[in-house]
C-alpha positions, -999 to +999 in steps of 0.1 A: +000+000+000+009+036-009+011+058+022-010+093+020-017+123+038-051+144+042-051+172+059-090+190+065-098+220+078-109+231+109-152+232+103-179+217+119-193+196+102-164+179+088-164+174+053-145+142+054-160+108+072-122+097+083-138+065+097-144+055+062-111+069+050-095+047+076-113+015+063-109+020+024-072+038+029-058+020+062-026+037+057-034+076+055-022+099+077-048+128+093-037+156+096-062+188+110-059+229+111-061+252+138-079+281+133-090+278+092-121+275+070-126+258+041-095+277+022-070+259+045-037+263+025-039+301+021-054+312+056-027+288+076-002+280+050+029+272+078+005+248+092-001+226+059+040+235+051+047+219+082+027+188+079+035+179+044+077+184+054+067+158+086+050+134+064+079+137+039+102+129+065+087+096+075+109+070+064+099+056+033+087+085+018+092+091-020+113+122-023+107+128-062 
């Protein structure tokens, strides 16, 4: 399996059932915002910067 990250927004509801993400896609990493709306990478861009490095760091990761 191919590891993968998805990182949502902070809103209520949630747009993402991660329960079913977790079933389908056993491997995927969560990641969530503090403070954002639906326009996560521009309002909190260091936040999604600094999850994508992290989940490029894990070993195993495909640098490109």
């Amino acid at each position: 399996m191919v590891p993968g990250l998805y990182v949502a927004a902070d809103e209520l509801p949630p747009r993402s059932d991660m329960n079913r993400f977790h079933e389908q896609f056993p491997q995927i990493l969560y990641g969530k915002t503090v403070g954002s709306g639906h326009f996560c990478q521009l309002e909190v861009s260091e936040q999604i910067n600094a999850m994508i490095e992290r989940f490029l760091a894990l070993p195993g990761q495909a640098h490109g």
